[in-house]
C-alpha positions as CSV (number, residue, x, y, z in Angstrom):
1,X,22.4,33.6,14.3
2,X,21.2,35.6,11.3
3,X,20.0,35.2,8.4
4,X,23.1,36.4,6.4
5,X,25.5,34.1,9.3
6,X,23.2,31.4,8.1
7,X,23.6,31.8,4.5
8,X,27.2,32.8,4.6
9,X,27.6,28.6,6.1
10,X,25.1,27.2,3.6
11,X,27.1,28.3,0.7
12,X,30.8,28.0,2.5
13,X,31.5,25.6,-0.3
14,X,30.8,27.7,-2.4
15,X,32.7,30.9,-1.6
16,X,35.9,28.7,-0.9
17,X,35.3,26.9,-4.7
18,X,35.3,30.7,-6.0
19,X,38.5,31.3,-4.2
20,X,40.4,28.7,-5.5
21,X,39.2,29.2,-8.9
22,X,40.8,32.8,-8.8
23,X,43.7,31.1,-6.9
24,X,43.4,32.8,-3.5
25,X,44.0,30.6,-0.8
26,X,42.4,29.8,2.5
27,X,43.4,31.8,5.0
28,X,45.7,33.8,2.9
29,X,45.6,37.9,3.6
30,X,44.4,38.3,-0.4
31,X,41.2,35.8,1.2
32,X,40.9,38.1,4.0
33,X,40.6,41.1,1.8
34,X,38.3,39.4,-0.5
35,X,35.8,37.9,1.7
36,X,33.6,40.3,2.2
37,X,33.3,41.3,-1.4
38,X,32.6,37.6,-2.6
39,X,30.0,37.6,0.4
40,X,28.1,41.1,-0.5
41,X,28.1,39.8,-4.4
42,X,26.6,36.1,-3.4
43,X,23.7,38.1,-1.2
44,X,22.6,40.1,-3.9
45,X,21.5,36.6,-5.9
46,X,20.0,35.2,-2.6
47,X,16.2,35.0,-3.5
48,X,13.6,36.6,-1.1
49,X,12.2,32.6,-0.8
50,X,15.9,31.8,0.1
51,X,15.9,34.9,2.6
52,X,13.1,33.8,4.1
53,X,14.0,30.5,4.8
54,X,17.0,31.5,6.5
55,X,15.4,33.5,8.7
56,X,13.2,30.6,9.8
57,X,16.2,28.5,10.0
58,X,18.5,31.6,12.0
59,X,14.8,31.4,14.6
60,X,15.4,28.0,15.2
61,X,19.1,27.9,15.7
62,X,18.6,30.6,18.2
63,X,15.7,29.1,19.7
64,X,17.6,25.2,20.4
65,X,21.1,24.9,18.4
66,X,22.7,24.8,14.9
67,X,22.6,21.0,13.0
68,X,25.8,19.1,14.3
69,X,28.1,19.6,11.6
70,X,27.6,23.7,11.9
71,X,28.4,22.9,15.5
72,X,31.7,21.0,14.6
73,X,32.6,24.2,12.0
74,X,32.2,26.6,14.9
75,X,34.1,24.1,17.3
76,X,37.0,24.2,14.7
77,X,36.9,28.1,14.2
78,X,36.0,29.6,17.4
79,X,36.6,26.7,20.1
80,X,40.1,27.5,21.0
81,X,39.1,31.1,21.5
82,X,35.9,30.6,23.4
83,X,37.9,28.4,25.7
84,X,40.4,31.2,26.1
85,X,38.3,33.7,27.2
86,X,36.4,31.0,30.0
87,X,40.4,30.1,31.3
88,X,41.3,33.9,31.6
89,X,38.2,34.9,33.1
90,X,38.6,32.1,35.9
91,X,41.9,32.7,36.4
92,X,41.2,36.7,36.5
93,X,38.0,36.9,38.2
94,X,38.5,33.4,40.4
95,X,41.8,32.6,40.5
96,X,41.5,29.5,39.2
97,X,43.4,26.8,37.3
98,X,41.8,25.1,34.2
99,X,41.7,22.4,31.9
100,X,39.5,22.4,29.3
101,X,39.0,18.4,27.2
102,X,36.1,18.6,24.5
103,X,35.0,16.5,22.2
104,X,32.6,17.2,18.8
105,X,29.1,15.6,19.3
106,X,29.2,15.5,14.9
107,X,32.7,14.0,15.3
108,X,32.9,11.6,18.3
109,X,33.5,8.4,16.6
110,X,37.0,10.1,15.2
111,X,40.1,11.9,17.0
112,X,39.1,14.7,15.1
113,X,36.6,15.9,17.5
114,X,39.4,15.9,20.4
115,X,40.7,18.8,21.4
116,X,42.6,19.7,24.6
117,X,43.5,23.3,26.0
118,X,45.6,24.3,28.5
119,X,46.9,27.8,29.5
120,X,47.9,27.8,32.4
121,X,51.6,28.7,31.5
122,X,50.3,31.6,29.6
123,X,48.1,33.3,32.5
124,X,49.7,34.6,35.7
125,X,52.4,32.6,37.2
126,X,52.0,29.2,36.1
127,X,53.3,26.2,34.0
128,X,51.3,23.5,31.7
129,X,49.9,20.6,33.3
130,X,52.1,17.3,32.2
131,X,50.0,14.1,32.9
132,X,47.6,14.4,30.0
133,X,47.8,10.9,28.8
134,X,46.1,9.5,32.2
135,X,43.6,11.4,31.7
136,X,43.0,11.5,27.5
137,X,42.2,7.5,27.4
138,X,39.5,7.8,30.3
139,X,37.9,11.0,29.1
140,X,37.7,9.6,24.9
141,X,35.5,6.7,26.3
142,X,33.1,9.2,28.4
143,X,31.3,11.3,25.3
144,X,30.6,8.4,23.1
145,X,28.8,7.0,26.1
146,X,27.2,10.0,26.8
147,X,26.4,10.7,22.9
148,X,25.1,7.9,22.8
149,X,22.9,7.7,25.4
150,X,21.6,10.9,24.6
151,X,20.3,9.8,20.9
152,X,17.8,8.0,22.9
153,X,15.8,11.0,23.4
154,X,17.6,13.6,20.7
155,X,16.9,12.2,17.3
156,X,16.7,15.3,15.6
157,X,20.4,15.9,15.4
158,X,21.9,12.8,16.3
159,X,24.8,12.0,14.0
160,X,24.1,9.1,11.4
161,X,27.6,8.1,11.6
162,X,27.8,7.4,15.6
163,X,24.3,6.3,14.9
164,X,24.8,3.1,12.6
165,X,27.5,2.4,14.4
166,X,26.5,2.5,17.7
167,X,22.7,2.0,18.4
168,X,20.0,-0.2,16.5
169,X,17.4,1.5,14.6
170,X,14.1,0.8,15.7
171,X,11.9,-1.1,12.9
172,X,9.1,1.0,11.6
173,X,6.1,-0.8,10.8
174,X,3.8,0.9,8.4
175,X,0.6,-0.8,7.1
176,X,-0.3,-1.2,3.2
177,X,-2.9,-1.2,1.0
178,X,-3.6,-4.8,-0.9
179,X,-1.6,-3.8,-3.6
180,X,1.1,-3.5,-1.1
181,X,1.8,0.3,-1.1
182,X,2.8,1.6,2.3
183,X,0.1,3.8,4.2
184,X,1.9,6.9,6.4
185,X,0.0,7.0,9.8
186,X,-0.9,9.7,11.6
187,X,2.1,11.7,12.7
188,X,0.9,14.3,15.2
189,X,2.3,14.2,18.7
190,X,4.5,12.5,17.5
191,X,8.5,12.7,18.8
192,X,11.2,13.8,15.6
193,X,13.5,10.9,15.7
194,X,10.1,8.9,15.2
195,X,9.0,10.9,12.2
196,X,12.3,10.4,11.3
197,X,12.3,6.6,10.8
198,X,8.8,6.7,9.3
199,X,10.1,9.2,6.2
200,X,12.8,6.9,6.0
201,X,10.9,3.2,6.0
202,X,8.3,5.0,3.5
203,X,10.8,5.9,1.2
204,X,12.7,3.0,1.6
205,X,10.1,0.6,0.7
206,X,8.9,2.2,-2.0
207,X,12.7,2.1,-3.4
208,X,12.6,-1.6,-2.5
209,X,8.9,-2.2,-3.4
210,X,9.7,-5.9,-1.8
211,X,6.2,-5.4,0.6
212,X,8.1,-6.5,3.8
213,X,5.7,-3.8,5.3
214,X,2.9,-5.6,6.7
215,X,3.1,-7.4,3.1
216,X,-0.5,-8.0,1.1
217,X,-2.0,-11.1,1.0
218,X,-1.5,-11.6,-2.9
219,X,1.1,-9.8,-5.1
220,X,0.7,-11.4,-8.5
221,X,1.8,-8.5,-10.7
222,X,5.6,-6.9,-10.9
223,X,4.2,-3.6,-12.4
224,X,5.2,-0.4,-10.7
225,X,8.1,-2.0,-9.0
226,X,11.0,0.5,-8.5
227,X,14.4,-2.0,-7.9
228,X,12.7,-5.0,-6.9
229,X,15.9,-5.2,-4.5
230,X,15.4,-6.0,-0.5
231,X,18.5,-5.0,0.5
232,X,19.4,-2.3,-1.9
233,X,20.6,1.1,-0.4
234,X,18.9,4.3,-0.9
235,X,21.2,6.9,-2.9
236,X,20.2,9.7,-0.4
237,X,23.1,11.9,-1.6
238,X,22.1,11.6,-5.2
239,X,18.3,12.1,-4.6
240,X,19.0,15.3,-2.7
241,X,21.1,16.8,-5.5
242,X,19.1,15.6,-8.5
243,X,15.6,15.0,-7.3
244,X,14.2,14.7,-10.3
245,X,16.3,12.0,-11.6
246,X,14.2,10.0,-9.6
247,X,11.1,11.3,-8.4
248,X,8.3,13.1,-10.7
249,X,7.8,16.8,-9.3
250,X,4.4,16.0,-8.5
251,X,5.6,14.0,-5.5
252,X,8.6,16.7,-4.4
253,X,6.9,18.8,-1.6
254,X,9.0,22.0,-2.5
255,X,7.5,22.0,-5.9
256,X,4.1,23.2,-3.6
257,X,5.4,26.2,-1.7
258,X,1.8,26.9,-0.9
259,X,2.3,23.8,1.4
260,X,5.8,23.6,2.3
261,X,6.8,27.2,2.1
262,X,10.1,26.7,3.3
263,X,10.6,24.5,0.1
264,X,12.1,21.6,1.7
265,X,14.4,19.6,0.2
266,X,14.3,15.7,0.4
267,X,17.5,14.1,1.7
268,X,18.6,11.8,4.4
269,X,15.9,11.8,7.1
270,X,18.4,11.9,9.8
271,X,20.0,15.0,7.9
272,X,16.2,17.3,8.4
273,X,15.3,19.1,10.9
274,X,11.9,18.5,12.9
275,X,10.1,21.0,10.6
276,X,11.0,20.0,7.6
277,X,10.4,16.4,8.5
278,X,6.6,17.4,9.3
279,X,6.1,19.3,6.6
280,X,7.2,17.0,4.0
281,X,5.1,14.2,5.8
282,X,2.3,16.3,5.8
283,X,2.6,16.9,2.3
284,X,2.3,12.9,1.5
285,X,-0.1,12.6,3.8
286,X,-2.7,15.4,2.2
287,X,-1.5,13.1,-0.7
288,X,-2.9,10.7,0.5
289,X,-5.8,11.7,1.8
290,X,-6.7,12.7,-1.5
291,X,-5.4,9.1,-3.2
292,X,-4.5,6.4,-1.0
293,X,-2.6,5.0,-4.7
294,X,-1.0,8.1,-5.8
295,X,1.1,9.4,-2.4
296,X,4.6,8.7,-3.5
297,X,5.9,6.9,-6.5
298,X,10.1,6.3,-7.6
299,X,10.7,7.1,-11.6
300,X,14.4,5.8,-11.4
301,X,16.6,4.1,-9.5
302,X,20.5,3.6,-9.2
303,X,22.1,0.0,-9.6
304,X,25.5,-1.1,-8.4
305,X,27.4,0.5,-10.7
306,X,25.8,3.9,-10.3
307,X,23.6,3.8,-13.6
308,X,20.1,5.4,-13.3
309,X,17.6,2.5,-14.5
310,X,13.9,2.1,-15.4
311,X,11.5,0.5,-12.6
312,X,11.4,-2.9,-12.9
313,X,8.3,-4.1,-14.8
314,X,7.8,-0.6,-16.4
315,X,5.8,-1.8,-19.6
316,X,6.6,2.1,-20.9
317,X,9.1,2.6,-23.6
318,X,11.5,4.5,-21.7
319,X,13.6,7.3,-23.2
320,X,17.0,8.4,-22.0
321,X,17.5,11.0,-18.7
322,X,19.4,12.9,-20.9
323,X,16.2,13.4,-23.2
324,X,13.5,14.0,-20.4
325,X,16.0,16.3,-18.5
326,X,15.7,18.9,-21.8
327,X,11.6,18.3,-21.6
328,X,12.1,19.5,-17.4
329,X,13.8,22.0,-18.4
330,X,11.8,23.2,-21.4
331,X,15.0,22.5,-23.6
């Protein structure tokens, strides 16, 4: 990986939204003859902050593997070729017949992730095998089980989807001041998938603010509550495009590039990577280090019918998103 490879699949979306806006489509020779172009013009408005961090991320790629969903792009785009070049050097340099079955870690709960390859009727004299369906129902059961049992010990990049469906999230108890407001504990030594779950139940109760984490022994006063809602779900997708929808910039750790130089981006904890994970822990904890009542605070939340609402017992007069977007923004 390199930093412009890395890049180039951060901002697919984008490059493919161009296209279609010009009315070039995928695949298409006029795409072909295009692509490089639309690439060369998006690098010149990369940033050298944005450079940098795709360096860093390119290093770590190299150094253990791409997130799963980059996986499942290069499985879709270079797989069948890959496995090409493996049967013909077997058969050339072996003489061996193969059969190649994989399935996409990032995709394993659907069919989507199967693929099968066989080319034997394509190298030397040779035909295709035909008893695939004996062998497809036995081999679709093996990599969930495997998947599965490897999210045990590979947090980092297990997939939420496989993960909700198929293994129990351990419950993260953190402590709390009186007040109630959740304390983050000491994180070093300790495992990803562990910091993992304590971003997550930190952010998570202060979305709920219902104190179910090691609750206070009084809680007399609604003030400061964000949704007042145990069971509410935390709009991860919105939060990481719009941040400050919800959160004041004072509590977003890329708004300190002195600490997080990387400028990490929050999101859906099983969706960062072990360095960003520490490093926007770190940040809330140097937080609160400084204030054990000022770490982390909501200014919005989302209810059912996806409007953006004041926190619940917010004695403020509140003014519209629209109105404190243009004071962000200097507007």
């Amino acid at each position: 990986w390199t930093a412009q490879k890395v890049i180039r699949q951060q901002k697919r979306m984008e490059i493919q939204d161009d296209f279609q806006q010009q009315g070039i489509q995928s695949g298409s020779q006029a795409m072909i003859g295009e692509y490089q172009k639309m690439v060369g013009r998006l690098m010149k408005k990369i940033t050298p902050e944005e450079m940098e961090e795709a360096e860093h991320i390119a290093r770590e790629w190299n150094d253990t593997h791409p997130l799963l969903e980059v996986q499942a792009k290069v499985a879709e785009k270079k797989g069948w070729q890959f496995t090409r070049e493996y049967a013909e050097h077997m058969w050339k340099q072996c003489g061996t017949r193969v059969l190649v079955m994989l399935t996409v870690r990032y995709l394993a709960c659907s069919n989507d992730g199967n693929y099968r390859h066989d080319f034997n009727d394509d190298l030397g004299p040779g035909t295709a095998f035909p008893d695939w369906e004996g062998i497809e129902d036995k081999w679709s059961r093996y990599p969930l089980d495997v998947f599965r049992a490897g999210e045990v010990g590979d947090g980092e990049d297990a997939d939420p989807r496989s993960r909700m469906k198929d293994k129990k999230k351990t419950q993260v108890t953190l402590s709390a001041l009186d007040n109630g407001i959740p304390q983050l504990p000491t994180i070093l030594d300790l495992h990803v998938p562990e910091k993992q779950d304590i971003l997550q139940a930190f952010v998570t109760c202060h979305y709920h603010r219902n104190f179910q984490f090691a609750p206070p022994a009084t809680n007399t006063s609604q003030k400061g509550l964000t949704c007042g809602k145990a069971k509410a779900s935390m709009p991860w997708m919105s939060i990481a495009e719009d941040p400050q929808d919800y959160i004041k910039d004072k509590y977003l750790p890329y708004h300190h590039l002195s600490i997080c130089p990387m400028g990490v981006g929050l999101k859906e904890p099983s969706k960062l990577s072990g360095t960003q994970v520490t490093q926007i822990l770190e940040f809330w904890r140097g937080r609160q280090q400084r204030n054990l009542k000022d770490v982390f605070m909501f200014r919005r939340w989302k209810d059912e019918e996806g409007v953006l609402q004041k926190l619940v017992g917010d004695d403020v007069s509140g003014t519209s998103m629209a109105s404190e977007k243009r004071k962000r923004q200097g507007k």
